[in-house]
KEKE-3310 file (N, C-alpha, C; in steps of 0.2 Angstrom, whole numbers, plus 5000, padded with zeros to 4 digits):
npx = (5004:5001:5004:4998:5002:4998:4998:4991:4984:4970:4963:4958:4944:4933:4930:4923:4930:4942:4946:4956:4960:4949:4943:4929:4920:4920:4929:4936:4952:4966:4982:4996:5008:5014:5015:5014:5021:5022:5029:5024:5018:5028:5040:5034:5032:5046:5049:5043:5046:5038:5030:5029:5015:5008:5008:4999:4987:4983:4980:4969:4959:4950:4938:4942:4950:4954:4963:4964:4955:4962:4963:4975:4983:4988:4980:4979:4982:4982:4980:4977:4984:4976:4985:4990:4988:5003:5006:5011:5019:5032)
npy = (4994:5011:5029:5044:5061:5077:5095:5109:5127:5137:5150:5165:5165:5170:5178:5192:5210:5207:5213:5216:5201:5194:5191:5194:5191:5176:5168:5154:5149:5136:5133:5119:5114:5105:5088:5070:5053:5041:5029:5023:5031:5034:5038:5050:5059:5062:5066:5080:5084:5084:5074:5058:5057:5066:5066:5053:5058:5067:5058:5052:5060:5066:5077:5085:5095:5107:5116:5118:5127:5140:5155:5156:5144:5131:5117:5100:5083:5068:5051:5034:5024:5013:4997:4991:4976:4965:4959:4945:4945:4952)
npz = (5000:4996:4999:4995:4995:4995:4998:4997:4992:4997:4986:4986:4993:4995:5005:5013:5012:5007:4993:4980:4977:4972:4980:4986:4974:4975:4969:4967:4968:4968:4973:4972:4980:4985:4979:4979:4980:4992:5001:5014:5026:5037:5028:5024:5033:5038:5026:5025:5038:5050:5064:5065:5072:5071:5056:5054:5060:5050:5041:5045:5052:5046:5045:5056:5062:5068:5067:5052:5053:5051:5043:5033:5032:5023:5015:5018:5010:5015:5006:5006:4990:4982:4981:4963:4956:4953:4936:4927:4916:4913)
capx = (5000:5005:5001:4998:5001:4995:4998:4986:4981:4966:4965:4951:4938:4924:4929:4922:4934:4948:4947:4960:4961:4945:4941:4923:4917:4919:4932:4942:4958:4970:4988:4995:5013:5019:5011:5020:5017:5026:5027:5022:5018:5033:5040:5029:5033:5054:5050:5040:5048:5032:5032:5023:5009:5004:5004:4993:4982:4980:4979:4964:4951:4948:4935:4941:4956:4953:4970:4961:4952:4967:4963:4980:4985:4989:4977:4982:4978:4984:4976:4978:4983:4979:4991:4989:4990:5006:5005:5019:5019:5037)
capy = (5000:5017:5035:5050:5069:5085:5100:5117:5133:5140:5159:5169:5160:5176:5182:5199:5214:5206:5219:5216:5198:5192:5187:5197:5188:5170:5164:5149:5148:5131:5133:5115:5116:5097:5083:5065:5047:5038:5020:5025:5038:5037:5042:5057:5062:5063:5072:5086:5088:5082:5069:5054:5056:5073:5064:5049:5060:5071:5055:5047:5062:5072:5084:5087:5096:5113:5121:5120:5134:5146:5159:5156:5137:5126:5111:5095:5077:5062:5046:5029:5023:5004:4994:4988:4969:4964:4955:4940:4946:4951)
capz = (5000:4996:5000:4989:5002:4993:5000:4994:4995:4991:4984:4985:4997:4996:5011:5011:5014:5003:4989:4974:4975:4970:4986:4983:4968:4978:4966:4974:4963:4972:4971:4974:4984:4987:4977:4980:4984:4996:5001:5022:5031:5041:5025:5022:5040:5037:5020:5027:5043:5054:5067:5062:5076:5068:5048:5055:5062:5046:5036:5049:5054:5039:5045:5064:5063:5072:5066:5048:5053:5052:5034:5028:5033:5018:5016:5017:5012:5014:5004:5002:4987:4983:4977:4959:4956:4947:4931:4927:4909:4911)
cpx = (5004:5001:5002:4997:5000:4995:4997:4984:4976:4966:4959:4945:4932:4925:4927:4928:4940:4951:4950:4962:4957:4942:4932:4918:4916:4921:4935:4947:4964:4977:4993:5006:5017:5012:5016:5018:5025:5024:5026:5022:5024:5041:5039:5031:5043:5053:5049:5043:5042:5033:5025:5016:5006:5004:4999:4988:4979:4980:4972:4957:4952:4944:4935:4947:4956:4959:4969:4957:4953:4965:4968:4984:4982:4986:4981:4981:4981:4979:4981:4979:4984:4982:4989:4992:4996:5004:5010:5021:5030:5041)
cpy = (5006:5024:5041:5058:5075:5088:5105:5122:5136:5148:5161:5163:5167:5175:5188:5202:5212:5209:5217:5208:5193:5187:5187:5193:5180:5165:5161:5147:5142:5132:5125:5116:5111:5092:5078:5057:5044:5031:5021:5032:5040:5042:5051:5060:5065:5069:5077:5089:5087:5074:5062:5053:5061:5069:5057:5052:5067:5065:5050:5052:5068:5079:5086:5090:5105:5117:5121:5127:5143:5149:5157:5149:5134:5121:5105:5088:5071:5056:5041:5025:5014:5000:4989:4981:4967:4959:4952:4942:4947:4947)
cpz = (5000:4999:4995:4997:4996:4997:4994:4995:4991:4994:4985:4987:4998:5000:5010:5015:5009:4997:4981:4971:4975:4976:4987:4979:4969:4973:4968:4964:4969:4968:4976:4977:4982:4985:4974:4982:4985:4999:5009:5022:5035:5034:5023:5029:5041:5034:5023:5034:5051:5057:5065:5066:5070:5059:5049:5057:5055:5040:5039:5050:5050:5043:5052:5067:5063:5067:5058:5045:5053:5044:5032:5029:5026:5022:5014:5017:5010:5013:5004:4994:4985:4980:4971:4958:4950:4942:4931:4918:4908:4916)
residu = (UNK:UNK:UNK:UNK:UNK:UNK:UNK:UNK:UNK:UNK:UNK:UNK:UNK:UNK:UNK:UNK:UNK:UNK:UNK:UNK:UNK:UNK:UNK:UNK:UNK:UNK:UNK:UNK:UNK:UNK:UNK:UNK:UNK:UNK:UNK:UNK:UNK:UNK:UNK:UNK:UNK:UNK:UNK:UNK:UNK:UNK:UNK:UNK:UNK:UNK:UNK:UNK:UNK:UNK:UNK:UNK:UNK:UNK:UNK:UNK:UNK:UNK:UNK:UNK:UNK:UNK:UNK:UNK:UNK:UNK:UNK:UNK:UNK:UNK:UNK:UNK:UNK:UNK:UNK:UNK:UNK:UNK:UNK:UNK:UNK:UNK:UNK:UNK:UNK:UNK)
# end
């Protein structure tokens, strides 16, 4: 089993007051940062610099992660990717 980590940010969330950067018109424009697959999460926890308690737990409770609720924190998400079955072909 593998993992895929994305890190993104989204632009212009229609917050009112944001002025010149299309914040108003409730344009969501994603700017993608880090996009990578790794054979563990203990991996993805080396690469980025995060201890593997903090990427198990942004790879486990998607919608209960309080510190998402900062305007300017990059989103982040760790999936499963399932492992294709090999063929004997070569």
């Amino acid at each position: 089993m593998s993992y895929n980590c994305k890190i993104y940010h989204t632009i212009g969330q229609g917050h009112q007051g944001q002025g010149e950067t299309g914040g108003e018109t409730g344009e969501n424009t994603s700017m993608t940062l880090h996009n990578k697959d790794y054979k563990c999460l203990k991996d993805i926890s080396e690469d980025l610099g995060l201890t593997y308690q903090q990427v198990a737990d942004l790879s486990s409770r998607k919608d209960k992660k309080k510190y998402q609720q900062f305007k300017y924190f990059p989103k982040i998400e760790i999936t499963r990717v399932k492992k294709e079955p090999l063929t004997k072909d070569k």
